[in-house]
C-alpha positions as CSV (number, residue, x, y, z in Angstrom):
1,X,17.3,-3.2,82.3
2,X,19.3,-1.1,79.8
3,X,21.7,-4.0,78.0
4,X,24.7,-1.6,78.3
5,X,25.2,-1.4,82.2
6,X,27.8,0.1,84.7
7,X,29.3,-0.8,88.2
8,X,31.9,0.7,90.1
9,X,34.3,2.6,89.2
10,X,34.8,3.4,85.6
11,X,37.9,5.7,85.7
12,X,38.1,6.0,81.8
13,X,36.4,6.0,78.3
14,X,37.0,2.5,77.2
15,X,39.4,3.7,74.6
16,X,40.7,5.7,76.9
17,X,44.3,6.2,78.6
18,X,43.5,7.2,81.8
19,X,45.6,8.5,84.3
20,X,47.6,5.7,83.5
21,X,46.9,4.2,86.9
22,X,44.6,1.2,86.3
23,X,44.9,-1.4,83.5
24,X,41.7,-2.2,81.1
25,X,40.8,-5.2,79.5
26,X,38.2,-6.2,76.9
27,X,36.2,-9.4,77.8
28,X,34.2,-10.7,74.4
29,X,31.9,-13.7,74.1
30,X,31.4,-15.7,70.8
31,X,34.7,-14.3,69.9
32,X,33.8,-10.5,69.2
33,X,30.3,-11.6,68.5
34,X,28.5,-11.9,71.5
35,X,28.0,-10.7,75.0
36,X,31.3,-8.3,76.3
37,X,32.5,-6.4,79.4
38,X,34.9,-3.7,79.9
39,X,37.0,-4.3,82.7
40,X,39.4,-1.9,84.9
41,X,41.9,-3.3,87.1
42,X,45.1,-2.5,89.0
43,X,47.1,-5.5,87.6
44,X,47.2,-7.1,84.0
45,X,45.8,-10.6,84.3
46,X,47.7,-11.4,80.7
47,X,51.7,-11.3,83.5
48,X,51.6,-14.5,85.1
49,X,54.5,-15.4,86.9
50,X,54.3,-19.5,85.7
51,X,52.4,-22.0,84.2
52,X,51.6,-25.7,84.2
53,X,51.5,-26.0,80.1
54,X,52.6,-24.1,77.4
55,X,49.2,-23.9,75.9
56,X,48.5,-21.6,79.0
57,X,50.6,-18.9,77.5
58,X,50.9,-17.1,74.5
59,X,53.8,-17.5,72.2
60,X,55.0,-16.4,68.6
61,X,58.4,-17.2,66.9
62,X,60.0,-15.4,63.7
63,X,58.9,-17.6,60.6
64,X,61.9,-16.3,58.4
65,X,63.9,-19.0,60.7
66,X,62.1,-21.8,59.1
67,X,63.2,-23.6,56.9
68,X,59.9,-25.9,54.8
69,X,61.4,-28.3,52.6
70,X,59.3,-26.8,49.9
71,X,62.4,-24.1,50.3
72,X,65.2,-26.8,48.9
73,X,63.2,-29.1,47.5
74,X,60.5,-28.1,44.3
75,X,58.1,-30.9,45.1
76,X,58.6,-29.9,48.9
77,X,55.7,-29.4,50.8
78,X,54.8,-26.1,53.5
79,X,55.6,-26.3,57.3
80,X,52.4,-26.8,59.1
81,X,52.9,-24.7,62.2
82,X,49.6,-24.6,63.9
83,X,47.4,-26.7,64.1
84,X,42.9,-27.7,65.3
85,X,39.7,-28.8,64.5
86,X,38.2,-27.3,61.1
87,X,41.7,-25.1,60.8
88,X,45.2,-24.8,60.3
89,X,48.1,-22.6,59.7
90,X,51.2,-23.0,57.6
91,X,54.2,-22.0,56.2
92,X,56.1,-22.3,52.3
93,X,59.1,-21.0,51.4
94,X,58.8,-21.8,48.2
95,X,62.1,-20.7,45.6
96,X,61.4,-22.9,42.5
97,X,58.0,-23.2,40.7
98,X,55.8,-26.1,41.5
99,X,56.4,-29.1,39.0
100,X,52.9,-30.0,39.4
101,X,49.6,-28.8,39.7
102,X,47.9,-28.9,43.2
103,X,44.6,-29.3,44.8
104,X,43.0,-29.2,48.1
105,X,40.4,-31.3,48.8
106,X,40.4,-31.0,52.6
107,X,40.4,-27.3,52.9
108,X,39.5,-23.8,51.5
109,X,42.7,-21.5,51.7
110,X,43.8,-18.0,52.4
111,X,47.5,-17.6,50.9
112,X,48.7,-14.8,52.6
113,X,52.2,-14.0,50.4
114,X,54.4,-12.2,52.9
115,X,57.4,-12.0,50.8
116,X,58.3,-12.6,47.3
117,X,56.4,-12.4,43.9
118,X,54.5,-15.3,41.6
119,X,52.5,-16.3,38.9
120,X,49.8,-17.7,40.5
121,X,48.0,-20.3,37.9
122,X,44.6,-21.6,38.4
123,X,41.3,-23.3,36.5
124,X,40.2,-19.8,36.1
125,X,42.8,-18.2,34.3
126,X,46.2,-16.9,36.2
127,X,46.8,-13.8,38.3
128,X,50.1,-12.0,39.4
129,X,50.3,-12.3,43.2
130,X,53.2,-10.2,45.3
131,X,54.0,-9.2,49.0
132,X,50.9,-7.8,50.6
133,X,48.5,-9.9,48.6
134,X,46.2,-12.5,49.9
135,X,44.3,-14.6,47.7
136,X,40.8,-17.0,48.4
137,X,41.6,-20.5,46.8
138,X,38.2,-22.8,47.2
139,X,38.3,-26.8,48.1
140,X,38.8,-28.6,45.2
141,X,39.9,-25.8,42.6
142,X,43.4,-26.8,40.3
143,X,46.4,-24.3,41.1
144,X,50.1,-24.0,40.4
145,X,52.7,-21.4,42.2
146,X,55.6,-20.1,39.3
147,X,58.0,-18.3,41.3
148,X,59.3,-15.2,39.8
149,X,61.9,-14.4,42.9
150,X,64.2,-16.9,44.9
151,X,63.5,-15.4,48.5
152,X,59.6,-15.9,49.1
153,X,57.5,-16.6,52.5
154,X,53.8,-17.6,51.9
155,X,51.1,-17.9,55.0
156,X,48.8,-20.4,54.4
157,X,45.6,-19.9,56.4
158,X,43.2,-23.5,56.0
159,X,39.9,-23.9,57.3
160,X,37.2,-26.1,56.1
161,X,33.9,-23.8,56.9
162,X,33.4,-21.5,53.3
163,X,35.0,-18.0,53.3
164,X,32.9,-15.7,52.6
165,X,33.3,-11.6,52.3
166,X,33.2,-9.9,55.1
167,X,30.7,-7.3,53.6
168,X,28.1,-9.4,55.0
169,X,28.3,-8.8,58.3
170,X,26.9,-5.3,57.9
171,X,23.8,-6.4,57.6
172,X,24.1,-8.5,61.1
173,X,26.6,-6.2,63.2
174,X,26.8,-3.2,61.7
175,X,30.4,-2.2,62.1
176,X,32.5,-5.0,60.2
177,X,34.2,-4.9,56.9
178,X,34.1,-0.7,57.3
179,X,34.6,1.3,54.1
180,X,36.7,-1.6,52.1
181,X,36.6,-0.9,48.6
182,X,35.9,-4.4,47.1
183,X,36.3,-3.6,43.5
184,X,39.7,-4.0,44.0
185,X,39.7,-7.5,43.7
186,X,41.0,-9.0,41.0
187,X,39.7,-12.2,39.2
188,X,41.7,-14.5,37.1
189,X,41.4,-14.4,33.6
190,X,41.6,-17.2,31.2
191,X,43.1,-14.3,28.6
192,X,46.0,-14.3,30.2
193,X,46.9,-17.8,30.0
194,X,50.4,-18.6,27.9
195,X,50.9,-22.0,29.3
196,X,51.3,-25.3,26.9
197,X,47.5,-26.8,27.0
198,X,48.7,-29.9,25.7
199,X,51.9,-30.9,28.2
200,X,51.3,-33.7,30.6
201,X,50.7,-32.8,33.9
202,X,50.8,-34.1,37.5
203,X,48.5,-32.9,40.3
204,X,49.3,-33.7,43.6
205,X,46.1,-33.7,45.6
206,X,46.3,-33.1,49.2
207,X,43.4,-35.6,50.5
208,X,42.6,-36.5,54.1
209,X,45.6,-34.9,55.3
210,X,47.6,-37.0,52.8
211,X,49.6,-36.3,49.4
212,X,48.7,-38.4,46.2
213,X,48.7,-37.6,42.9
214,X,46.4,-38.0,39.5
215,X,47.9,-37.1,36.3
216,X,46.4,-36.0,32.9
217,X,47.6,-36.2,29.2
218,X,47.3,-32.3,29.6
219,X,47.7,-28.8,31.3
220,X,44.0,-28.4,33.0
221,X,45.5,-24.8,34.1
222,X,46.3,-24.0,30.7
223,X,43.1,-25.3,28.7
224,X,40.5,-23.4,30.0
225,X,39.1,-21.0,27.3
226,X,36.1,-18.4,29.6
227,X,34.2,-18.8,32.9
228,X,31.0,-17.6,34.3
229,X,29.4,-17.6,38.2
230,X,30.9,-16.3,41.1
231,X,34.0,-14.4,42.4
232,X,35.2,-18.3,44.2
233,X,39.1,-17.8,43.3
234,X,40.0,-13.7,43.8
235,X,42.9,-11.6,45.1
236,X,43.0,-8.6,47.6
237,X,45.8,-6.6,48.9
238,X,46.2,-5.4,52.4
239,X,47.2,-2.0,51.2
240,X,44.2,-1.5,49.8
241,X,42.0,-2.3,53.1
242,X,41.8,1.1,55.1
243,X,42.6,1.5,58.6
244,X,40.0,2.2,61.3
245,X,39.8,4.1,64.1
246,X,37.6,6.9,66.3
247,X,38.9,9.9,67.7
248,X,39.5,8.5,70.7
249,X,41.3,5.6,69.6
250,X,41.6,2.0,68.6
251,X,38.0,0.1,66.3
252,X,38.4,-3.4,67.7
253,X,37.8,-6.5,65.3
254,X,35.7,-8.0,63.6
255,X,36.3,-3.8,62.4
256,X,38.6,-4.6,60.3
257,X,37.1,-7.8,59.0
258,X,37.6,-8.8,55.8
259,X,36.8,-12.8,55.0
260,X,34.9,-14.8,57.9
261,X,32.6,-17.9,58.0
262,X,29.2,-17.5,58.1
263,X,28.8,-19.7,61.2
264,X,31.5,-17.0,62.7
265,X,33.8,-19.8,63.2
266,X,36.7,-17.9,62.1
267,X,37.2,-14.5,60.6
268,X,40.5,-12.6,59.0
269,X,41.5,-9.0,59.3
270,X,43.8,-6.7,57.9
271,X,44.6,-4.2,60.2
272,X,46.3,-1.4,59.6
273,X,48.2,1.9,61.4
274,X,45.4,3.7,63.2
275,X,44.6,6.7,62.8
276,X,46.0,8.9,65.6
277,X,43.6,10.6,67.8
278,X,41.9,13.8,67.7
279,X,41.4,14.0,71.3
280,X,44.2,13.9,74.5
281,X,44.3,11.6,77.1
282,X,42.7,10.9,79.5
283,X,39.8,10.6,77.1
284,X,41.8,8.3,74.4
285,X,45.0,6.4,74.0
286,X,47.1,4.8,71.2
287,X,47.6,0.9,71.2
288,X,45.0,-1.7,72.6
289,X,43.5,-2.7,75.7
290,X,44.1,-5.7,77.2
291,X,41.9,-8.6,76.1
292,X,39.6,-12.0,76.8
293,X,37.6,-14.1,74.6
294,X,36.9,-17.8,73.8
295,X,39.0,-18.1,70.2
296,X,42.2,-18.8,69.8
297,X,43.5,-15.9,68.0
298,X,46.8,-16.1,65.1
299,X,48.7,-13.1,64.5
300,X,51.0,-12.5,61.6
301,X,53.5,-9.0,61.4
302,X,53.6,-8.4,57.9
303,X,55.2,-5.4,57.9
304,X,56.3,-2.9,60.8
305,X,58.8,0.0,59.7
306,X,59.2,1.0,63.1
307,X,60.6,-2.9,64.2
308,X,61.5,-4.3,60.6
309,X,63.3,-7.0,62.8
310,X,59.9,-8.5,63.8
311,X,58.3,-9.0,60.3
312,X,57.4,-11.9,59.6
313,X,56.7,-13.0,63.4
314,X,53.8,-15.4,63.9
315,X,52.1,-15.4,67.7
316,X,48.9,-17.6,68.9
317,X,47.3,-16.0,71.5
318,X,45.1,-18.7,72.9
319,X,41.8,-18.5,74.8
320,X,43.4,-20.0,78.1
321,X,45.1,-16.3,79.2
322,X,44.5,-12.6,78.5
323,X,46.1,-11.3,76.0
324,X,48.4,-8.0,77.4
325,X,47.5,-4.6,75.3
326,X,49.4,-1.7,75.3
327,X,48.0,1.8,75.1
328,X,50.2,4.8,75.6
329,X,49.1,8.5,75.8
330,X,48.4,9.9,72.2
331,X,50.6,12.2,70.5
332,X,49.8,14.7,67.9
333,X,52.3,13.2,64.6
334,X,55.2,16.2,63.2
335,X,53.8,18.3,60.2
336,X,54.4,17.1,57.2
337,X,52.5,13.9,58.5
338,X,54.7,10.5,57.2
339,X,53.5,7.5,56.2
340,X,53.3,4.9,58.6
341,X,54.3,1.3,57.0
342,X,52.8,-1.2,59.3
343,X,50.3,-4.1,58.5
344,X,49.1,-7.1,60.8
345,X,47.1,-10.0,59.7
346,X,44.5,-11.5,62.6
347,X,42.6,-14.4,62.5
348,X,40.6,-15.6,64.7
349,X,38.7,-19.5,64.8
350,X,37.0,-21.2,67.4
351,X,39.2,-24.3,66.9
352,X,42.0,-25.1,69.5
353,X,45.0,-24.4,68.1
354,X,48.6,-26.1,69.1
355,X,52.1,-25.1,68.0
356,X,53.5,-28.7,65.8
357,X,56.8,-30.0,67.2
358,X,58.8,-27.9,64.4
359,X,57.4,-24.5,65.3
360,X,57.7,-25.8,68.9
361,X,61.1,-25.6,68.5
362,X,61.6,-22.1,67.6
363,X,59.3,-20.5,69.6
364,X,60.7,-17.1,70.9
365,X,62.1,-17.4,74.8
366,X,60.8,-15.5,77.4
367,X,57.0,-14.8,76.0
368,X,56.7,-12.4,78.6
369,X,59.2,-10.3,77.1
370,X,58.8,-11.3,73.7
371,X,55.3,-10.4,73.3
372,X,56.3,-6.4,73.5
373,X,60.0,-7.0,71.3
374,X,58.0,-9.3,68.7
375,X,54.7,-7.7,68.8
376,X,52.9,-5.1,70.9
377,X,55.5,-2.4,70.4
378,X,54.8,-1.4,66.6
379,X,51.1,-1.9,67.5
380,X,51.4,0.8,69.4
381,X,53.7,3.2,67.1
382,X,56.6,2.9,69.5
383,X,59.9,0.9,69.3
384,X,60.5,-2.7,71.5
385,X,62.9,-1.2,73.7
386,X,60.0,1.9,75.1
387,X,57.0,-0.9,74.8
388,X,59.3,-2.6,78.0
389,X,59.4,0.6,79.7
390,X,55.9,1.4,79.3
391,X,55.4,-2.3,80.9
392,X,58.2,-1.8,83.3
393,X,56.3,1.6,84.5
């Protein structure tokens, strides 16, 4: 038997708009590792009409409401905002530079810096870090955040499994980490150091779960004279990570992978505007299908120029519900073409994610709604108010 198989009706390409009539849905295995179905319907499973839990449904809130106390207070500490086994997400807010050196024995991190610019300092040397950038920080390694602006949002992505680059997958899938250029990451170098080596210095250590403190009759950020090995501290932007598409449509992840675990317990993309089709419905589409799988799946607008209201927006689409998709009929873009500003970090993890009390509290109302104002309308190039139409319809 042929491992690609058809049954039914299949009234579309699977990037495909259609006639509009029916309603398609991706259903992936091993998150978008394993076995997977495309699936046409009349109704979109991800439109309930209630639910017995709020971990049924998917819901997102607009982190520029949040206040960390690392945002009044310098020796503050990030919002944790979501929550699971092996993984966690989290907000600073950061405004004043860290008195202190920190380190992370519990986790390996992916700072995500939304907003805001910094000198980032580190064992290895420092490196200049601004919106759009995302930098790996391993378990254990020494680093200290000097803010160089007073309004600043920073994503903290923690998981305990190694990151690795993304690169790697091409040897076992084939079609992940597509065509990113990764000489454009940049390394710290000790060179650049202009810190006092000799000033005393505090590290607060975060250590099962916990915040204590060691402190040395020097700077260890500001002592270290070369290094050798491995890229294990670096810094990408998302600008630099290309977007991906086919003429027919939308690449689905792990596409537009860019870090991931090597036990595929978690991966991170950068995904950026597609590239608009060459081809007409009914053969392709804009936007997304609907879709299934078994990770929980964070969502982070960095920036949409089309909906600058939402940036900034955080959503957890869990594994317990579809999640809803939009595609509308391609159109060819005006001559000159303009450039489309829009970014979204995804990352997915096999842990079981929950929402802490604090983002709890302000979670967007209505989800149903919400998803296409908050989210699913700049996927899909148009504005919140025609994303509800296109629902409505």
């Amino acid at each position: 038997m042929a491992s690609i198989t058809r049954k039914g009706e299949i009234p579309s390409t699977p990037q495909g708009y259609g006639d509009g009539t029916y309603v398609d849905e991706v259903f992936t295995l091993d998150g978008f590792f394993g076995d997977w179905a495309h699936i046409w319907r009349h109704r979109n499973p991800a439109t309930p009409t209630r639910w017995s839990d709020e971990r049924m449904i998917y819901n997102g809130l607009d982190s520029g409401a949040l206040e960390p106390t690392d945002r009044s207070d310098p020796r503050g500490t990030p919002m944790t905002l979501l929550t699971g086994p092996g993984a966690s997400v989290s907000l600073s807010r950061r405004t004043a530079s860290m008195p202190f050196a920190e380190k992370n024995v519990d986790a390996n991190q992916i700072r995500f810096y939304q907003q805001g610019s910094f000198r980032l300092e580190t064992e290895l040397g420092p490196i200049e870090v601004e919106a759009g950038d995302f930098v790996v920080i391993p378990k254990g390694m020494m680093y200290r955040e000097i803010a160089l602006t007073g309004d600043n949002a920073i994503v903290i992505f923690e998981v305990e499994r190694s990151i690795a680059l993304a690169e790697k997958l091409q040897d076992q899938l084939g079609f992940a980490s597509l065509f990113i250029d990764y000489s454009t990451m940049e390394l710290p170098d000790p060179a650049a150091i202009d810190g006092d080596a000799s000033a005393e210095t505090e590290v607060r250590v975060k250590y099962d779960g916990e915040h204590h403190f060691v402190t040395y009759d020097f700077d260890p950020l500001s002592d270290v004279v070369g290094w050798s090995g491995d890229p294990v501290l670096y810094k990408l932007n998302v600008w630099d990570i290309p977007s991906l598409g086919s003429s027919v449509g939308f690449t689905s992840p792990p596409s537009n992978a860019v870090l991931f675990a090597e036990d595929k317990s978690f991966f991170f993309n950068v995904l950026a505007a597609k590239p608009f089709p060459s081809e007409p419905a009914p053969r392709s589409s804009y936007g997304a299908s609907s879709h299934m799988n078994d990770c929980d799946e964070v969502w982070l607008n960095h920036v949409a120029s089309i909906a600058p209201e939402t940036n900034g927006h955080i959503w957890l689409f869990p594994r317990t519900i579809a999640h809803p998709g939009l595609k509308v009929p391609p159109q060819y873009p005006e001559n000159p073409p303009k450039a489309i500003r829009e970014i979204k970090i995804n990352f997915d993890t096999t842990a079981k994610l929950s929402w802490t009390p604090e983002a709890k509290a302000a979670l967007l109302p209505d989800p149903l709604t919400a998803v296409y104002t908050s989210f699913y309308g700049a996927h899909a190039g148009v504005s919140a108010d025609e994303a509800l139409e296109h629902v409505r319809r």
